[in-house]
Biopython code that builds the backbone (N, CA, C, O; Angstrom):
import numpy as np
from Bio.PDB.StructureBuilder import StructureBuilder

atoms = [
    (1, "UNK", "N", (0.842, -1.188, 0.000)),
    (1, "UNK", "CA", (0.000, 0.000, 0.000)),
    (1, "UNK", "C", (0.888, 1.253, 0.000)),
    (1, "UNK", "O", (1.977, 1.151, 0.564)),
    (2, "UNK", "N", (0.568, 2.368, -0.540)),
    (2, "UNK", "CA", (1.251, 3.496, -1.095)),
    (2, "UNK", "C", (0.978, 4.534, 0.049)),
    (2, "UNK", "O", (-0.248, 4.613, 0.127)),
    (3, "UNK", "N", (1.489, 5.268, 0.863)),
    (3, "UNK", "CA", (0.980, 6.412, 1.512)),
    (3, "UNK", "C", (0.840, 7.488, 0.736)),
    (3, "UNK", "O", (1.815, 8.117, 0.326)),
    (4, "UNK", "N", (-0.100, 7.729, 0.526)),
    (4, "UNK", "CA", (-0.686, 9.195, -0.516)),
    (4, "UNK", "C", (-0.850, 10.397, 0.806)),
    (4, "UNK", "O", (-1.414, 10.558, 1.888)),
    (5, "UNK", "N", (-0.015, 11.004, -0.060)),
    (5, "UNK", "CA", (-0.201, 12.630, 0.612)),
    (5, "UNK", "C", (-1.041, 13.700, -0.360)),
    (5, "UNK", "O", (-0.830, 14.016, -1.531)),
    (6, "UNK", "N", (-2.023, 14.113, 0.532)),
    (6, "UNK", "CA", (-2.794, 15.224, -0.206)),
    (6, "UNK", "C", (-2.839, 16.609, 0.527)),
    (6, "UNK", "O", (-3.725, 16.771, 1.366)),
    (7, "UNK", "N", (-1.953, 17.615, 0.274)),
    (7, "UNK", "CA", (-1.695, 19.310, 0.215)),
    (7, "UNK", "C", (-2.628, 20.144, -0.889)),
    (7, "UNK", "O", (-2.691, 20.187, -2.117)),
    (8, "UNK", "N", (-3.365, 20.825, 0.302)),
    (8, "UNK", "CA", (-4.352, 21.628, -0.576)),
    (8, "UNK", "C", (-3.755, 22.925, -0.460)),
    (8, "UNK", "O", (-3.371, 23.286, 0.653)),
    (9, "UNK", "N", (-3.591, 23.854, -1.687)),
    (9, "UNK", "CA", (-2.745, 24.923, -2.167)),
    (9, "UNK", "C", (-3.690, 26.059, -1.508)),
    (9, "UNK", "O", (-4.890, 25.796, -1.595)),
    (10, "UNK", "N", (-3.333, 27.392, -0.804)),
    (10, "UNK", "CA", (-3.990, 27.865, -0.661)),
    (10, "UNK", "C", (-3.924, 29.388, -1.368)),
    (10, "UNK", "O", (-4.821, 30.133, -1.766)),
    (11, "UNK", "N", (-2.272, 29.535, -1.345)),
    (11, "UNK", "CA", (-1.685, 30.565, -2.212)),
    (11, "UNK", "C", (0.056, 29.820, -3.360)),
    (11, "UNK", "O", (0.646, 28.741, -3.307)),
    (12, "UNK", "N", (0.210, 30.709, -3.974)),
    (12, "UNK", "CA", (1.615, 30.126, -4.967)),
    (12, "UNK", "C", (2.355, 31.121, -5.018)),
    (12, "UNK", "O", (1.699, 32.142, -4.810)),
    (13, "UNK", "N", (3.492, 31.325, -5.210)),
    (13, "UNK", "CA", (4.697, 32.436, -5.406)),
    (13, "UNK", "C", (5.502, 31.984, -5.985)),
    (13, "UNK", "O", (5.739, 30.777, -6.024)),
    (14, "UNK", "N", (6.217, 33.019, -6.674)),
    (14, "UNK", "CA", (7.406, 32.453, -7.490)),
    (14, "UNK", "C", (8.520, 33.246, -7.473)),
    (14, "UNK", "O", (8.763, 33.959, -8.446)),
    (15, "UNK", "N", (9.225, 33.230, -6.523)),
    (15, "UNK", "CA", (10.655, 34.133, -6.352)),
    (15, "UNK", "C", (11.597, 33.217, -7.714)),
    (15, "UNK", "O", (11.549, 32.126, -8.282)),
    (16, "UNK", "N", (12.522, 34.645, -7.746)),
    (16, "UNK", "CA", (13.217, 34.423, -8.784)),
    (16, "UNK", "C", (14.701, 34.422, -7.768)),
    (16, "UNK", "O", (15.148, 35.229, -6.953)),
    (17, "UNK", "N", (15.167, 33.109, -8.275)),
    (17, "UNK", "CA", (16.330, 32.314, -8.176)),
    (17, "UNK", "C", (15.873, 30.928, -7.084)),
    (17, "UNK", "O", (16.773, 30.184, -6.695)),
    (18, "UNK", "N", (14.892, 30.761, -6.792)),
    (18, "UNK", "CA", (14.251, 29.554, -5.639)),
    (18, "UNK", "C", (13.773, 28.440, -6.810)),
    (18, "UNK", "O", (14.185, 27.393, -7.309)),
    (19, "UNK", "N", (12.321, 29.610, -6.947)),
    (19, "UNK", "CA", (11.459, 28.842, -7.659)),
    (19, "UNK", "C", (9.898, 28.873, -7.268)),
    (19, "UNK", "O", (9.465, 29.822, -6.615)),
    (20, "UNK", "N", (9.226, 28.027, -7.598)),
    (20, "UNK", "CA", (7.800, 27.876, -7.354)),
    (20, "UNK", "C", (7.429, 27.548, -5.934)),
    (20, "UNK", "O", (7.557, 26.390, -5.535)),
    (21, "UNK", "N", (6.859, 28.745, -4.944)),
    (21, "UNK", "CA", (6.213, 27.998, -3.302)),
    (21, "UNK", "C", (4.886, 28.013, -3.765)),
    (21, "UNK", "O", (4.242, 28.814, -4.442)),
    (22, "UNK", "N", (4.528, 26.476, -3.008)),
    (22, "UNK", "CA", (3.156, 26.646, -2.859)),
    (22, "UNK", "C", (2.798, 26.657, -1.146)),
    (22, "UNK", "O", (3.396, 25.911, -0.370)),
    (23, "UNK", "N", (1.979, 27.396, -0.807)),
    (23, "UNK", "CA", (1.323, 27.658, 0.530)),
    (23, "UNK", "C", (0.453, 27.169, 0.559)),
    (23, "UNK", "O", (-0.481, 27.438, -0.196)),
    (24, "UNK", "N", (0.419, 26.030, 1.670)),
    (24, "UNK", "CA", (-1.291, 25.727, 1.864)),
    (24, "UNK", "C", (-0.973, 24.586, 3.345)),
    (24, "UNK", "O", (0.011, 24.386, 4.056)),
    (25, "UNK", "N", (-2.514, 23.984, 3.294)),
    (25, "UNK", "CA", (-2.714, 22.751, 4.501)),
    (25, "UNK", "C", (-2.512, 21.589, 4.106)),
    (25, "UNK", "O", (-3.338, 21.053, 3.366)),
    (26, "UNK", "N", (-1.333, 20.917, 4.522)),
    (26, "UNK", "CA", (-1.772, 19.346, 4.685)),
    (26, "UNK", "C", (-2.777, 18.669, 4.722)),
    (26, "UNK", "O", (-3.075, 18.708, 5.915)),
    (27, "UNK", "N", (-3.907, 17.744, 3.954)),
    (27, "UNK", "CA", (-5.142, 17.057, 4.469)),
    (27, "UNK", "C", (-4.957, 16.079, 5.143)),
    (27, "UNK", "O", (-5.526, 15.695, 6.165)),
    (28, "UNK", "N", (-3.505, 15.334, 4.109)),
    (28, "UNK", "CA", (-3.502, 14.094, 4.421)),
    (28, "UNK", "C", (-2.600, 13.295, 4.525)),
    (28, "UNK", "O", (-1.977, 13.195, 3.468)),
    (29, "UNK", "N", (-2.056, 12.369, 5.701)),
    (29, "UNK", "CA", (-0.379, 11.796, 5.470)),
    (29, "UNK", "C", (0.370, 13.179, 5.697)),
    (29, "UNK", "O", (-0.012, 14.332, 5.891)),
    (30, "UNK", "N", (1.638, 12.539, 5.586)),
    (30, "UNK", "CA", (2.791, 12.955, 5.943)),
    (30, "UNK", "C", (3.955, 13.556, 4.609)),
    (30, "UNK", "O", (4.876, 12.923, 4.094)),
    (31, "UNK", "N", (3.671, 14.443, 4.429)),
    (31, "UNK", "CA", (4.585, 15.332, 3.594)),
    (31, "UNK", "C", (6.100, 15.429, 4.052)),
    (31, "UNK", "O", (6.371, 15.883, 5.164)),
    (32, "UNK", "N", (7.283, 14.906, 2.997)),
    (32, "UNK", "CA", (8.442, 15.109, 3.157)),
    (32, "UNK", "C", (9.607, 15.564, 2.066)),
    (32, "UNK", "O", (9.274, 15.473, 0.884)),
    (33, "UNK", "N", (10.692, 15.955, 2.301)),
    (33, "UNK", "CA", (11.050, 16.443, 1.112)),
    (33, "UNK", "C", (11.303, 15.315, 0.368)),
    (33, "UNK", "O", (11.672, 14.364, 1.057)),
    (34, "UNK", "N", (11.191, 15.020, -1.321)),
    (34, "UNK", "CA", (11.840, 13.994, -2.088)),
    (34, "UNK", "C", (10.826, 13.623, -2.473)),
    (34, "UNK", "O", (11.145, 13.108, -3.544)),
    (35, "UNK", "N", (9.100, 13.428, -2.303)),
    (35, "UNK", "CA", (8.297, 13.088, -2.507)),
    (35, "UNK", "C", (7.721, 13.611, -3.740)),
    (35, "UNK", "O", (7.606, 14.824, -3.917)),
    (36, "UNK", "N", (7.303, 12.627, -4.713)),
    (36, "UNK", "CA", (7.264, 13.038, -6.174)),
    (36, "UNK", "C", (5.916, 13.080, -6.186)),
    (36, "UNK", "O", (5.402, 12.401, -5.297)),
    (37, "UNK", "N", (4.928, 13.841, -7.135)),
    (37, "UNK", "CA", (3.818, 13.961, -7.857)),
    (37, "UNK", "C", (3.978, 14.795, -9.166)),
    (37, "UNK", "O", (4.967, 15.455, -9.484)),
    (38, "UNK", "N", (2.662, 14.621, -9.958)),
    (38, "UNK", "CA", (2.478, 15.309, -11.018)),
    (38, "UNK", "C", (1.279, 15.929, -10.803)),
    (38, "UNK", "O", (0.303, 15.464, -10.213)),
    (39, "UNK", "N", (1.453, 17.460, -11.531)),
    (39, "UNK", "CA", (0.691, 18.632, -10.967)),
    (39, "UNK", "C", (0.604, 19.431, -12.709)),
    (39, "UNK", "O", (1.420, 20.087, -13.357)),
    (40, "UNK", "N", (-0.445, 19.084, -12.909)),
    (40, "UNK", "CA", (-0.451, 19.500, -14.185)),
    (40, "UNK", "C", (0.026, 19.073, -14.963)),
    (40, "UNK", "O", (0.610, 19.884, -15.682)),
    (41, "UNK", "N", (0.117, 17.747, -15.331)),
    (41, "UNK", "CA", (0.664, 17.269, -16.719)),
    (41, "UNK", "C", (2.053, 16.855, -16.356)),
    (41, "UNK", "O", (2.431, 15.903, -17.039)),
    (42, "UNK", "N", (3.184, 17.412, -15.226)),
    (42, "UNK", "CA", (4.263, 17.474, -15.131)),
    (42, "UNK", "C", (4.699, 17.102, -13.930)),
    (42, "UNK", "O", (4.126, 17.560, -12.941)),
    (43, "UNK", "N", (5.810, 16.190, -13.781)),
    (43, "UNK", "CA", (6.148, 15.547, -12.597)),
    (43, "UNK", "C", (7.303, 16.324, -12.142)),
    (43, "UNK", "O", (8.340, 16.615, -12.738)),
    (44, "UNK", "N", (6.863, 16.622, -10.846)),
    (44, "UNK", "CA", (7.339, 17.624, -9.560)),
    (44, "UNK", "C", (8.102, 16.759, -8.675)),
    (44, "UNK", "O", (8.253, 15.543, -8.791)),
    (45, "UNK", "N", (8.676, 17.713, -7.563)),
    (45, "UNK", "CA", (9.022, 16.869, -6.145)),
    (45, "UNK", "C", (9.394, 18.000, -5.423)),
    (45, "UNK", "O", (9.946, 19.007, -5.865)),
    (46, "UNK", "N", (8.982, 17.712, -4.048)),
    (46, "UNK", "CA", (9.328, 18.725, -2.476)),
    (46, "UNK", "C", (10.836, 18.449, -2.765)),
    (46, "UNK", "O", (11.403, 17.369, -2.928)),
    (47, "UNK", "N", (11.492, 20.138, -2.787)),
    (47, "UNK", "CA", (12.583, 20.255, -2.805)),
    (47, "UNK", "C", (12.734, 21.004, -1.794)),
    (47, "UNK", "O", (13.769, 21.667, -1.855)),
    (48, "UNK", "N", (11.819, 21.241, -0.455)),
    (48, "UNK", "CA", (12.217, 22.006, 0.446)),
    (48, "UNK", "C", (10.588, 22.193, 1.313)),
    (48, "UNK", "O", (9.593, 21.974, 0.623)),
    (49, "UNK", "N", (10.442, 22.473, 2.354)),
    (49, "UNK", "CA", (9.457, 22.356, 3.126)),
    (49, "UNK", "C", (9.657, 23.464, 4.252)),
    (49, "UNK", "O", (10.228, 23.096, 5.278)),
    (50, "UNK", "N", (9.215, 24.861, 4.150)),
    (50, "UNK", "CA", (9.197, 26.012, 5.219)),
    (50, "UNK", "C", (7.951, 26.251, 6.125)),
    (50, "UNK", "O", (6.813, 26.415, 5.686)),
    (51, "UNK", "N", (8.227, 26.250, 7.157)),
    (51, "UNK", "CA", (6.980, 26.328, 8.346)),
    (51, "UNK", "C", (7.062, 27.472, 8.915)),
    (51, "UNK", "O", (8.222, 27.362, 9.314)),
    (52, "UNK", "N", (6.655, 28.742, 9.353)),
    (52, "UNK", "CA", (6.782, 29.829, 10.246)),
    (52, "UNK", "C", (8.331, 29.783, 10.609)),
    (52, "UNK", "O", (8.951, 29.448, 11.618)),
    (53, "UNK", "N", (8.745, 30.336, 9.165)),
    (53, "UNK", "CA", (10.082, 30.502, 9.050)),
    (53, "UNK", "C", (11.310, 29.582, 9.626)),
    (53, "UNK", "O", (12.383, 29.928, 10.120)),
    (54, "UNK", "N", (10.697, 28.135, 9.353)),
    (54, "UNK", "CA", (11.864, 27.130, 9.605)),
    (54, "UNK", "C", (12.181, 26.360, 8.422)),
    (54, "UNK", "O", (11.332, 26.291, 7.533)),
    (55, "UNK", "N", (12.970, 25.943, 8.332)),
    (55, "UNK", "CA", (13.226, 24.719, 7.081)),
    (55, "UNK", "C", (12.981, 23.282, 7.796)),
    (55, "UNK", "O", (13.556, 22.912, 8.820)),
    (56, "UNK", "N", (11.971, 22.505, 7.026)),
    (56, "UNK", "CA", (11.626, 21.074, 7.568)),
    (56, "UNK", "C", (12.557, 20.174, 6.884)),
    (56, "UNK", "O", (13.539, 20.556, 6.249)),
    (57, "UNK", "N", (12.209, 19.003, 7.041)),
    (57, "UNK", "CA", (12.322, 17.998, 6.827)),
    (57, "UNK", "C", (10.832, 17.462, 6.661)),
    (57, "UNK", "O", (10.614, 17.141, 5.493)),
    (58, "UNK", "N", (9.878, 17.302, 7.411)),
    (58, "UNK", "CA", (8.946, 16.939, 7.241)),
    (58, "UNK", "C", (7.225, 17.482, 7.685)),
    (58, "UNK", "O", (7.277, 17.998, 8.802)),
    (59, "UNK", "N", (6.143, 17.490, 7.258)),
    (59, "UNK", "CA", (5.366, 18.005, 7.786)),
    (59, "UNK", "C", (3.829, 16.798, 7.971)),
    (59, "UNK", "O", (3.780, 15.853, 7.184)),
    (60, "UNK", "N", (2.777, 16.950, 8.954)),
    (60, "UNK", "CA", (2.294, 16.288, 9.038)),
    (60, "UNK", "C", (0.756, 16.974, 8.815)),
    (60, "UNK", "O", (0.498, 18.177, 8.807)),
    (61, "UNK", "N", (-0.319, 15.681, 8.609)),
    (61, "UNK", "CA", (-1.428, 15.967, 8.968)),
    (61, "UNK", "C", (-2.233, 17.304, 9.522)),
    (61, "UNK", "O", (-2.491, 17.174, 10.718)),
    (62, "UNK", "N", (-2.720, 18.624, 8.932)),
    (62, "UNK", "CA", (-3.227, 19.711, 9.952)),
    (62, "UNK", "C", (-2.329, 20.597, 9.542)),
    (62, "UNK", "O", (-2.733, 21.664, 9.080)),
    (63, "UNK", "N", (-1.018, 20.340, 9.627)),
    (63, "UNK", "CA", (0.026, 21.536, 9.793)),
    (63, "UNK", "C", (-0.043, 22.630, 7.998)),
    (63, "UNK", "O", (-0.510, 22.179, 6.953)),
    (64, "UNK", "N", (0.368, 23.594, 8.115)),
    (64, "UNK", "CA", (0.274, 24.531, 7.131)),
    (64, "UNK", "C", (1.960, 25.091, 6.567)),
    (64, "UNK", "O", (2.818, 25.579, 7.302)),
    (65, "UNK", "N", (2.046, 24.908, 5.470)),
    (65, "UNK", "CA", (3.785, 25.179, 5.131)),
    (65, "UNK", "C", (3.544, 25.469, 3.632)),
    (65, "UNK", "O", (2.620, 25.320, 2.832)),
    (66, "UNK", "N", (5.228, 26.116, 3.623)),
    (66, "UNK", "CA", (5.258, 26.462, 1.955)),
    (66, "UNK", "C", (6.001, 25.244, 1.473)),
    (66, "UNK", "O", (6.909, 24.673, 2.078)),
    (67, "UNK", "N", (5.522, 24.942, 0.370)),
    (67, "UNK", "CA", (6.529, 23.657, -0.416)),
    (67, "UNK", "C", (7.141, 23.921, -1.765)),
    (67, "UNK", "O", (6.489, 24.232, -2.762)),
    (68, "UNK", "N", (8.714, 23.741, -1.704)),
    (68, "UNK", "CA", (9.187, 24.755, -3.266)),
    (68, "UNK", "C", (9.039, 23.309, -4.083)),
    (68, "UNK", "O", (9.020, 22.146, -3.678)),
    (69, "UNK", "N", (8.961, 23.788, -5.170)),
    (69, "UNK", "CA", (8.503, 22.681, -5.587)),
    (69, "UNK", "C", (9.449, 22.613, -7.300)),
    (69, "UNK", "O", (9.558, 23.662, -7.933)),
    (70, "UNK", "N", (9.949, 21.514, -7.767)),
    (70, "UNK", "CA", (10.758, 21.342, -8.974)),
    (70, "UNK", "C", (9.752, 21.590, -10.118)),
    (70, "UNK", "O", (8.551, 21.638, -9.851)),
    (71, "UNK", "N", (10.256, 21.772, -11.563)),
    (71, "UNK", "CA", (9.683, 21.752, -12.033)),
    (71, "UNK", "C", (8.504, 22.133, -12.659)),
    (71, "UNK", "O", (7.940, 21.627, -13.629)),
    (72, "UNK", "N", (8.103, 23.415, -11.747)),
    (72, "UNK", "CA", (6.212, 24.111, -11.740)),
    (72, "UNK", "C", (6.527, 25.394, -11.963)),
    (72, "UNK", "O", (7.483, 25.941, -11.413)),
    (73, "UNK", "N", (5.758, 25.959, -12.775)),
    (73, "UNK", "CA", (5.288, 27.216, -12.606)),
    (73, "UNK", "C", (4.073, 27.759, -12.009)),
    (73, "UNK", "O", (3.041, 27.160, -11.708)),
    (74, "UNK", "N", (4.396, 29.124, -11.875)),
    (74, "UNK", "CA", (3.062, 29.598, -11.000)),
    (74, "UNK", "C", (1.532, 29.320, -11.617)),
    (74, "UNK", "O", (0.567, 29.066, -10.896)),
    (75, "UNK", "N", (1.487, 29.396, -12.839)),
    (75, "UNK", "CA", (0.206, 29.224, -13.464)),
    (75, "UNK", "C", (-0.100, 27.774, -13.648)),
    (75, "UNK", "O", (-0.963, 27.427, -14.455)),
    (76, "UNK", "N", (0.543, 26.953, -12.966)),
    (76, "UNK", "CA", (0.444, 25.428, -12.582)),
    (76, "UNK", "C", (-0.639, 24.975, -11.921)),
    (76, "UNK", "O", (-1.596, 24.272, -12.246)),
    (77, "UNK", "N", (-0.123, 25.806, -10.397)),
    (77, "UNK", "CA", (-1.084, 25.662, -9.258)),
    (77, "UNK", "C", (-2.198, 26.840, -9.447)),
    (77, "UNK", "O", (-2.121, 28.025, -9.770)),
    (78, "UNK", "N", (-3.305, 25.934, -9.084)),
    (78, "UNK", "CA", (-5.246, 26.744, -8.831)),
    (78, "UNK", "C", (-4.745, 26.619, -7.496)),
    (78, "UNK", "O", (-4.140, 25.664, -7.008)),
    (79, "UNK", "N", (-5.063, 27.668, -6.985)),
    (79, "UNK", "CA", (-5.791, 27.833, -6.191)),
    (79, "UNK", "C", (-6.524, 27.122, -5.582)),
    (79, "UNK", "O", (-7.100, 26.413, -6.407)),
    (80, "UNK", "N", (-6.979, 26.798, -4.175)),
    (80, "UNK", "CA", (-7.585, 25.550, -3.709)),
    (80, "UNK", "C", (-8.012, 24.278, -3.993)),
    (80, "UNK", "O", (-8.802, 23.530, -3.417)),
    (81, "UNK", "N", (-7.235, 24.151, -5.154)),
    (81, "UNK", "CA", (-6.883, 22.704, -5.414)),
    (81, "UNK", "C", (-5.766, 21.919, -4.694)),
    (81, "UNK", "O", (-4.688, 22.345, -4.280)),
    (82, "UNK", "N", (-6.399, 20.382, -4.632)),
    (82, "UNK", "CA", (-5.519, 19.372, -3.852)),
    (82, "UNK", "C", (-4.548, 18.846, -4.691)),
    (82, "UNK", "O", (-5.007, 18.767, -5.830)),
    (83, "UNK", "N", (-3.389, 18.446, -4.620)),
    (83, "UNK", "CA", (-1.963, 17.751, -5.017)),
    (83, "UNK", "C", (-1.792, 16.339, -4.105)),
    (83, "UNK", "O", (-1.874, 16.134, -2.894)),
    (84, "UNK", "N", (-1.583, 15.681, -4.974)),
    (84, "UNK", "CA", (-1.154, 14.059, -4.251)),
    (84, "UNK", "C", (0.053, 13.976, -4.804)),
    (84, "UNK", "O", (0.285, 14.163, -5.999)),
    (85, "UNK", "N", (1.543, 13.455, -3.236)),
    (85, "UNK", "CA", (2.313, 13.221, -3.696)),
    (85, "UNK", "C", (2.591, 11.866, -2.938)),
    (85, "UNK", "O", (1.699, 11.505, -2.171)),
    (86, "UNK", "N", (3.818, 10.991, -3.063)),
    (86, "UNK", "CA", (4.079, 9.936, -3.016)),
    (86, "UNK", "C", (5.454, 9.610, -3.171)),
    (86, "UNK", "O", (5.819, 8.435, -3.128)),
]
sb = StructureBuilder()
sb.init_structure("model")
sb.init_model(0)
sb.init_chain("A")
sb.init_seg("    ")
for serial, (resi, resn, name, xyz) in enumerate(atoms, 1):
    if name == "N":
        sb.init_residue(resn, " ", resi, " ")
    sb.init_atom(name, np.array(xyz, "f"), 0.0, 1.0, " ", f" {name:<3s}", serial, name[0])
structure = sb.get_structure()
């Protein structure tokens, strides 16, 4: 069995020289960096995980963080749409 993680986006940014954050809530499982999905046609991965200005390693269930993400542009992520990664 696969642990599926589902992060619902609540805002997106795109600094120039990082890359693509997405801001939002955890629904589901356990979010960590290295964890791959595809988000629009295009396969991504947590290249970094920020919480009230910390750098994670990992985030859980409830909790709210930015996730930079490979691969995405801003016009990727809607807005309160959910992402499953794995």
């Amino acid at each position: 069995m696969t642990n599926q993680t589902t992060f619902q986006a609540e805002d997106v940014f795109s600094i120039v020289g990082r890359g693509t954050i997405v801001v939002g809530k955890l629904i589901e499982g356990v979010a960590r960096k290295g964890m791959k999905g595809v988000i629009n046609g295009k396969q991504s991965e947590i290249l970094a995980i920020e919480a009230q200005n910390q750098s994670l390693e990992s985030i859980t269930t409830g909790m709210s963080a930015g996730l930079l993400l490979s691969n995405i542009e801003k016009d990727d992520i809607q807005k309160g749409n959910t992402y499953r990664f794995q």
